[in-house]
C-alpha positions as CSV (number, residue, x, y, z in Angstrom):
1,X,117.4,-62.0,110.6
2,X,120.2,-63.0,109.4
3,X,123.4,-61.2,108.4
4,X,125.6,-61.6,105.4
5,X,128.5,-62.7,106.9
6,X,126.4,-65.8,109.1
7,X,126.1,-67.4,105.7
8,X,128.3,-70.1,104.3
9,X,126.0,-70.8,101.2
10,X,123.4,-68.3,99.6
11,X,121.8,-69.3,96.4
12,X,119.1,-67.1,95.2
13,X,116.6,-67.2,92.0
14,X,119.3,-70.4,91.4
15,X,118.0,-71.5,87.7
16,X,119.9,-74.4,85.9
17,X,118.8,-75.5,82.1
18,X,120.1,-78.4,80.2
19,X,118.6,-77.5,77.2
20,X,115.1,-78.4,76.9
21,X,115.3,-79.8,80.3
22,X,115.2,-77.0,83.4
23,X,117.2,-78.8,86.4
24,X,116.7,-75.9,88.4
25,X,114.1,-73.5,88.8
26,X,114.2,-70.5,90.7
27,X,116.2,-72.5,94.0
28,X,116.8,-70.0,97.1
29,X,118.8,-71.9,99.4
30,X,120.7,-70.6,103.0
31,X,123.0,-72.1,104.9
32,X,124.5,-70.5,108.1
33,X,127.8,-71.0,109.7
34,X,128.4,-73.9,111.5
35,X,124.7,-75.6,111.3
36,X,124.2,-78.8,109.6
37,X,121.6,-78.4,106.7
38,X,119.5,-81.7,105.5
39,X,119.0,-81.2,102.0
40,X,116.3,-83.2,100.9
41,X,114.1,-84.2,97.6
42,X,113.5,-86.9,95.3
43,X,115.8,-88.2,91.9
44,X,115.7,-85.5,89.6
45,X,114.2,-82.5,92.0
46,X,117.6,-80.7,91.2
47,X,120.0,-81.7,94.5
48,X,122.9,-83.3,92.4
49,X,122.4,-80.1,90.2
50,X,122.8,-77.7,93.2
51,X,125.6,-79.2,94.4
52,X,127.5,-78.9,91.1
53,X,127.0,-75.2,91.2
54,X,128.4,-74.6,94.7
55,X,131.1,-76.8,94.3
56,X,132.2,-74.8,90.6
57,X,131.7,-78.0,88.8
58,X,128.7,-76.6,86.9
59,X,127.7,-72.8,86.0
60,X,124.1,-71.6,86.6
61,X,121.9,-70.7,84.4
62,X,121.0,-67.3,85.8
63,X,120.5,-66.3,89.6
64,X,123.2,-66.7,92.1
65,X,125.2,-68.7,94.1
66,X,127.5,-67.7,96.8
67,X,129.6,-70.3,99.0
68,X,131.6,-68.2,101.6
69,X,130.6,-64.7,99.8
70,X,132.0,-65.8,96.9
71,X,130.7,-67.0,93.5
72,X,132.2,-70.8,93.4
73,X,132.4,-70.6,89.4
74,X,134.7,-67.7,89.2
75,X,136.4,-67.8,92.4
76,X,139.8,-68.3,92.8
77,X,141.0,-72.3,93.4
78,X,141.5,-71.6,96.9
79,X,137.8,-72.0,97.7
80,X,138.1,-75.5,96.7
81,X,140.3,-76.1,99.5
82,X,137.6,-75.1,102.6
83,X,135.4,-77.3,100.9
84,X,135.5,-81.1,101.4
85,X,133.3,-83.0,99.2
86,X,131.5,-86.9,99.6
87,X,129.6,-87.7,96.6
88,X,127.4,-91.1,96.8
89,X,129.2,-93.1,93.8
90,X,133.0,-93.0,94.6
91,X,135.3,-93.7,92.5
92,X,139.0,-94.3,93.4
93,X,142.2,-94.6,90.9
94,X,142.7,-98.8,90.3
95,X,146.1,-99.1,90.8
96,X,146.5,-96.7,94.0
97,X,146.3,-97.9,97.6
98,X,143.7,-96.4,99.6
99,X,146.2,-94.7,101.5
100,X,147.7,-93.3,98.1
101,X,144.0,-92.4,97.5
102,X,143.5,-90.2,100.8
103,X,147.5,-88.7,100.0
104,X,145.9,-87.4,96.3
105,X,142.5,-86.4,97.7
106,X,144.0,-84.5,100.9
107,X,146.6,-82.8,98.0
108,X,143.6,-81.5,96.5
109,X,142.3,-79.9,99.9
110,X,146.2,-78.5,101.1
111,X,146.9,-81.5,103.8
112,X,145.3,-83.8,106.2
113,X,145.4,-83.7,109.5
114,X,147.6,-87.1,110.3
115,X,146.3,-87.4,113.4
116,X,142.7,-87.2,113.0
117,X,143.4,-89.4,109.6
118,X,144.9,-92.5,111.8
119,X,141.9,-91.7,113.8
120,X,139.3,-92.2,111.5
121,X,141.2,-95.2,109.3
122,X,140.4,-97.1,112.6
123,X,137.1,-95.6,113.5
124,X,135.9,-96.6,110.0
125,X,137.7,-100.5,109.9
126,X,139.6,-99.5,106.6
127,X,142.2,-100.9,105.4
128,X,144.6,-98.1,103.7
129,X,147.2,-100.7,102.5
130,X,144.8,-102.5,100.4
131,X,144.3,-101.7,96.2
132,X,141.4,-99.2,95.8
133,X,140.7,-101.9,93.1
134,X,140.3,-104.6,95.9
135,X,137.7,-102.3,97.7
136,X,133.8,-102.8,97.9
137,X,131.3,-100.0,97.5
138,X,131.1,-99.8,101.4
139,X,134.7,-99.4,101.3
140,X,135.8,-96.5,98.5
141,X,133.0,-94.9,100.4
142,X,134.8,-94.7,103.4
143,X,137.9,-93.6,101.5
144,X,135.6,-90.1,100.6
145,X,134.6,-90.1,104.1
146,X,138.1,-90.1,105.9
147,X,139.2,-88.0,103.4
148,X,136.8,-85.2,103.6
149,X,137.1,-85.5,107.6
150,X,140.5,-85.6,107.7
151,X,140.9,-81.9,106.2
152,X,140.5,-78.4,107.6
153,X,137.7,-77.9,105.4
154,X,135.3,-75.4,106.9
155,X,132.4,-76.6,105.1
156,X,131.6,-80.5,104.1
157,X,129.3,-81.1,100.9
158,X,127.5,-84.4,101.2
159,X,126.2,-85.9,98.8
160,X,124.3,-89.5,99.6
161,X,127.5,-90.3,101.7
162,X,126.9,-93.4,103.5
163,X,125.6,-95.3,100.5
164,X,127.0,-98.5,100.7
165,X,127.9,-98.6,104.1
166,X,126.4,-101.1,107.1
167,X,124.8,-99.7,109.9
168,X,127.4,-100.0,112.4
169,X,129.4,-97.7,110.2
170,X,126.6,-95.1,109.7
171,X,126.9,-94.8,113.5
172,X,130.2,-93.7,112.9
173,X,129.5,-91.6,110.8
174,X,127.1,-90.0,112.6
175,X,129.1,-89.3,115.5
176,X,131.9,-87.9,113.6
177,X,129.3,-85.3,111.4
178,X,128.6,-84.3,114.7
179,X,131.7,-83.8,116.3
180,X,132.9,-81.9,113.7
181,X,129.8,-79.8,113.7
182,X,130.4,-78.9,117.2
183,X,133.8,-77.6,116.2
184,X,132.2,-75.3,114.0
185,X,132.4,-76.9,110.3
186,X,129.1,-76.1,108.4
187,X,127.5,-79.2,107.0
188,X,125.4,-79.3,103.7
189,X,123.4,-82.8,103.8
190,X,121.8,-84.3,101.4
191,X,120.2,-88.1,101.8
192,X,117.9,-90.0,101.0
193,X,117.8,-91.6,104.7
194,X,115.2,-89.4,106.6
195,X,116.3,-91.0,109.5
196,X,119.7,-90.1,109.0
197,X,118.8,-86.2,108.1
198,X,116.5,-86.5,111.1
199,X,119.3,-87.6,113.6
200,X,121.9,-84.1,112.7
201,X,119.9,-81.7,110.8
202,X,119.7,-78.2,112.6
203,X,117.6,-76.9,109.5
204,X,116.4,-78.9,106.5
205,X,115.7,-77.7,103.0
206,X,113.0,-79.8,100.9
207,X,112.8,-79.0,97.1
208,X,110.8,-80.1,94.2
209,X,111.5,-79.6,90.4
210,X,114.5,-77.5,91.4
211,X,112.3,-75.2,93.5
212,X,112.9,-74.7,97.3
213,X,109.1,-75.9,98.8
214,X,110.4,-75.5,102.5
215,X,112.7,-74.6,104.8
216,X,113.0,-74.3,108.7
217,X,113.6,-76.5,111.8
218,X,112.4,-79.7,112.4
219,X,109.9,-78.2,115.2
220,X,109.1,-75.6,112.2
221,X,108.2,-78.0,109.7
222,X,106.5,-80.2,112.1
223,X,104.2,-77.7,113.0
224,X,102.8,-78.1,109.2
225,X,102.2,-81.3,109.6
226,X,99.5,-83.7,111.3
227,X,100.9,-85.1,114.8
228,X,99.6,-88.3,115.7
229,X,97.2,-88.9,118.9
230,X,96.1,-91.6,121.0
231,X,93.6,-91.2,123.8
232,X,91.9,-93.0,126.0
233,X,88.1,-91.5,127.2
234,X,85.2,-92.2,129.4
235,X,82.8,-91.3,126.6
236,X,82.5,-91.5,123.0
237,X,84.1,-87.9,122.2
238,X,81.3,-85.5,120.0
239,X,82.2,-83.4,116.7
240,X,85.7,-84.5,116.9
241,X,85.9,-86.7,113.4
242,X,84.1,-83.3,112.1
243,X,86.8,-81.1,112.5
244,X,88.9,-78.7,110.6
245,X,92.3,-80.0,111.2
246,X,91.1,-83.9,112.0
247,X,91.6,-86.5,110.5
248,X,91.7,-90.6,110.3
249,X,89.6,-90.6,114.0
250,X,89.1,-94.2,114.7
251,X,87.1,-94.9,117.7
252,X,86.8,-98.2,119.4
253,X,85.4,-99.9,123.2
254,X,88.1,-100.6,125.1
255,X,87.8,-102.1,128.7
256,X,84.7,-100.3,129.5
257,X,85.9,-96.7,127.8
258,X,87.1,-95.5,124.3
259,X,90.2,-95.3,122.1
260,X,90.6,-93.2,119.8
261,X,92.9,-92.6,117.2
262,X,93.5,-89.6,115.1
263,X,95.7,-86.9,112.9
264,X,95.4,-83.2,114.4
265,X,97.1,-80.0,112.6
266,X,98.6,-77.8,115.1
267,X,96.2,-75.2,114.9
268,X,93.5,-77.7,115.8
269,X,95.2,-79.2,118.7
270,X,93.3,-77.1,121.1
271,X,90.0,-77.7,119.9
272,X,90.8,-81.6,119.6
273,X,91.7,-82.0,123.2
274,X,88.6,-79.7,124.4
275,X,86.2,-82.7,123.0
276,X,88.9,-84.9,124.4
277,X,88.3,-83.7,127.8
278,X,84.4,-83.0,127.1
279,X,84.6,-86.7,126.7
280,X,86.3,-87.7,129.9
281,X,89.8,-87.7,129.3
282,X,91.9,-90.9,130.6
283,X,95.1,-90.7,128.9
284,X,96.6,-89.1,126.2
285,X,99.5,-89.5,124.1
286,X,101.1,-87.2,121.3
287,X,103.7,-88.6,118.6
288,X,104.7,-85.5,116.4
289,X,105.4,-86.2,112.7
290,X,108.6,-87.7,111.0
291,X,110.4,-86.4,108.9
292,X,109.3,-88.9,106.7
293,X,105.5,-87.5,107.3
294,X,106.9,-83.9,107.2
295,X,108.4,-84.5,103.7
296,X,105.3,-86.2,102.2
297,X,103.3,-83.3,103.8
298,X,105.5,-80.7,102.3
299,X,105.9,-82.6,99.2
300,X,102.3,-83.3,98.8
301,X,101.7,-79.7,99.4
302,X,104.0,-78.3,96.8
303,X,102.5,-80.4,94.3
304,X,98.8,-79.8,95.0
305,X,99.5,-75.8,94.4
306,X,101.5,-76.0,91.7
């Protein structure tokens, strides 16, 4: 269980209504010190919204929100400071160099670091000399990036951060998230790259109209979700396409024996690979779920039982 003090954010019962319109609906959120968090749901399902709230930008609704024990909307400006913030659409001041850009945005956050700034100026190919003006998308993105890095900040808010950027640079990326997740800065994630969530999520959060659906490990929400198997057999396996827990079971001759092809939940694993084996069992190969698959599962699920 955890304690109080583990968490960095704690939203509970988080409701949000524009009007008419309710952004969020009853959102619980947790995220514990020094994990990184994937944060994931369609446009609209209430992420952007979320985000506002912890960052003091927007005031809920009712319900709560906490970001280091504290409630971000009346806490003192000094919260701001151990939070460093990429949103997905930068935008920079014209007339300022990108280095003038990083000097304002670190002001904001009490100081860079200069040495892990130089650092990451050459780790992410950017130019600080040149007008923000004179930047591409890719570019003012990176400005965010080695600005938010480049702090103290114990926890880093991001928000679609590598949109715009080439995949040689969401390497980089990457790396750094990690590197600064193994010196203990908490990491709130949200993108709409799966692959990307995939690659440094400890935990991942998936919502739906401003509702948390799920939340756990990858291994947790894998276990939810269909894994993919591929056998070979001597014999045409029996009662297997019937099932609870099967699915998609293609069988075909192949060189004198059988493939086949289907979807198992985990709790029908066992009985699965009991026909396998009833069948003469060849080989066998297992490819768990995605986290594109897990999302659509989860999503799916959410949807069907509202």
């Amino acid at each position: 269980m955890q304690r109080l003090t583990d968490l960095v954010i704690e939203t509970k019962a988080l409701q949000k209504r524009f009007g008419d319109f309710v952004a969020l609906d009853g959102l619980d959120l947790s995220v514990s010190a020094g994990e990184v968090h994937g944060f994931l749901g369609p446009n609209g399902a209430g992420k952007s919204t979320t985000i506002r709230i912890l960052l003091g930008l927007v005031r809920a609704t009712a319900g709560t929100a906490r970001v280091f024990g504290a409630d971000p909307w009346t806490a003192p400006s000094g919260l701001r400071t151990r939070i460093g913030y990429v949103p997905g659409d930068v935008s920079l001041w014209p007339r300022l160099t990108g280095g003038e850009c990083l000097d304002v945005l670190a002001a904001v956050h009490g100081g860079a670091n200069p040495r892990r700034r130089k650092t990451l100026l050459e780790r992410f190919d950017l130019d600080p000399t040149k007008l923000s003006q004179d930047y591409s998308k890719g570019n003012r993105q990176k400005v965010a990036l080695v600005a938010a890095f480049a702090t103290d900040s114990e926890l880093l808010v991001l928000d679609e951060p590598t949109s715009g950027l080439d995949p040689l640079m969401e390497q980089v990326f990457q790396d750094v998230v990690r590197e600064r997740a193994d010196e203990g800065v908490t990491v709130l994630l949200s993108s709409h790259i799966l692959a990307e969530v995939e690659a440094l999520a400890d935990r991942v959060s998936i919502i739906r109209s401003g509702r948390t659906v799920s939340t756990g490990t990858l291994a947790e929400l894998r276990r939810h979700s269909a894994t993919r198997v591929h056998a070979v057999t001597d014999r045409e396996p029996i009662g297997l396409a019937a099932m609870h827990g099967v699915d998609a079971v293609h069988v075909q001759p192949h060189n004198g024996a059988h493939s086949v092809a289907f979807h198992v939940d985990s709790a029908a694993v066992p009985d699965a690979f009991a026909a396998l084996q009833a069948a003469g069992l060849v080989s066998v190969t297992a490819q768990p779920p995605s986290l594109d698959e897990v999302f659509l599962h989860n999503y799916e699920r959410a949807g069907a039982s509202a």
